[in-house]
C-alpha beads as a LAMMPS data file, in Angstrom:
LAMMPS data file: protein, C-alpha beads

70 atoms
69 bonds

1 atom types
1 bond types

-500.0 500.0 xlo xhi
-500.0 500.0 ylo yhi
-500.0 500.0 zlo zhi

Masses

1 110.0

Atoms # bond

1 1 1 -279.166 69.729 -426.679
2 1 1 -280.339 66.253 -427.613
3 1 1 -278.045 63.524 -426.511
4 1 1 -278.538 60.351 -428.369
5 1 1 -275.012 58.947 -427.483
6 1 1 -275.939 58.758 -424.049
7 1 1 -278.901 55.808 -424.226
8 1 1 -276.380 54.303 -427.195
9 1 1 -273.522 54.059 -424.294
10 1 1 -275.997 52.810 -421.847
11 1 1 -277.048 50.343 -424.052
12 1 1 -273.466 49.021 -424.884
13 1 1 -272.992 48.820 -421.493
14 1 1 -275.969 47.030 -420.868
15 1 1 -277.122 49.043 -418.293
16 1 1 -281.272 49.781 -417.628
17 1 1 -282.133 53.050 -417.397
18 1 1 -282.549 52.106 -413.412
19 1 1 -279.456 50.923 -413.289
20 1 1 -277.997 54.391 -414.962
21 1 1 -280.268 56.577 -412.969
22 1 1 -279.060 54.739 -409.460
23 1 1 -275.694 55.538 -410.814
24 1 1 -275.802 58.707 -410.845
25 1 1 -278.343 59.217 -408.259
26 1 1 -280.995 61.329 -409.961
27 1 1 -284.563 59.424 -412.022
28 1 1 -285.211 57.988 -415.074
29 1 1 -287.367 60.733 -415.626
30 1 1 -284.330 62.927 -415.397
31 1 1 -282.005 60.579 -417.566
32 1 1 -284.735 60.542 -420.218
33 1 1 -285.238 64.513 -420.512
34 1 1 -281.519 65.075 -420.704
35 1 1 -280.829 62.126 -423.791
36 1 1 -284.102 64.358 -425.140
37 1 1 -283.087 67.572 -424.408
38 1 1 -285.575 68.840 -422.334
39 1 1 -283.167 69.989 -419.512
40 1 1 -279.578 70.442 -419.462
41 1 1 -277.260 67.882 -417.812
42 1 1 -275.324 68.961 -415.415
43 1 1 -271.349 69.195 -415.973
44 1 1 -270.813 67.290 -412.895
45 1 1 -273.201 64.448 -414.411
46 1 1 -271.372 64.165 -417.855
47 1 1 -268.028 64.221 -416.084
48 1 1 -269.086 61.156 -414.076
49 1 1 -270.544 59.320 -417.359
50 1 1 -267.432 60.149 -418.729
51 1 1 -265.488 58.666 -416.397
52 1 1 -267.590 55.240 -416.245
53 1 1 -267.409 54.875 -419.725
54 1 1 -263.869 55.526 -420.388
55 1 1 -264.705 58.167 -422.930
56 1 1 -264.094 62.169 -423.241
57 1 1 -266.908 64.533 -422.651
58 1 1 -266.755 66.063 -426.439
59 1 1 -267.863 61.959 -427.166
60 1 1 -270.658 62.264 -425.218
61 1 1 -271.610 65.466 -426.237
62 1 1 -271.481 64.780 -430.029
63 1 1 -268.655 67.062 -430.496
64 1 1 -265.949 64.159 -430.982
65 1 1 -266.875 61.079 -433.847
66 1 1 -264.584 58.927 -432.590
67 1 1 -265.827 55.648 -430.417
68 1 1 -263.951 55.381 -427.015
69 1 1 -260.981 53.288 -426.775
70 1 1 -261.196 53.580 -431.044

Bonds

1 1 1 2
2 1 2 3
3 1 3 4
4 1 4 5
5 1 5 6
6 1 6 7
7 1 7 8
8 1 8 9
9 1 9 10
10 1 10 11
11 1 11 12
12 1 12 13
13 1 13 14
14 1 14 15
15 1 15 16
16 1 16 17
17 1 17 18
18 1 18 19
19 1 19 20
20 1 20 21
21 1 21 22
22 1 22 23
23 1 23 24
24 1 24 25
25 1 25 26
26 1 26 27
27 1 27 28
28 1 28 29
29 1 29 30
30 1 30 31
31 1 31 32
32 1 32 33
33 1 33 34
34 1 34 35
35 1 35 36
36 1 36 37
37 1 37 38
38 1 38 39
39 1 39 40
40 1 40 41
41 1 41 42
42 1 42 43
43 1 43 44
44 1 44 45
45 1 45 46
46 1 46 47
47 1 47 48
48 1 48 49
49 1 49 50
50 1 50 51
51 1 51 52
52 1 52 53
53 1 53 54
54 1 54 55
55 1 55 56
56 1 56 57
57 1 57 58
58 1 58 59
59 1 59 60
60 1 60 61
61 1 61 62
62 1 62 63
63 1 63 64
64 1 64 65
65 1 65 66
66 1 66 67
67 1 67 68
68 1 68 69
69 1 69 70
């Protein structure tokens, strides 16, 4: 599953990719192939996200339109 609303959320944020992958402990590499959809992110990952952003995990999935906080 490609997640483009993950690098737009980092972005707003105005967090590097660095500064994302520190985060959550794991490498860009890693950040890039999930926002891609080369491997799967891990539940525990897109709760934390989720939680850092202030926004649902159905936003960052794709499943919910609406912005966070909208």
């Amino acid at each position: 599953m490609v997640l483009p609303i993950i690098e737009a959320e980092r972005i707003k944020h105005r967090m590097t990719r660095d500064d994302l992958a520190q985060k959550l402990g794991v490498s860009k590499r890693t950040i890039s192939n999930w926002q891609n959809g080369n491997t799967e992110l891990p539940l525990s990952k897109l709760i934390t996200l989720a939680e850092m952003w202030g926004c649902t995990t159905d936003y960052l999935l794709g499943l919910e339109t609406d912005q966070p906080g909208a």
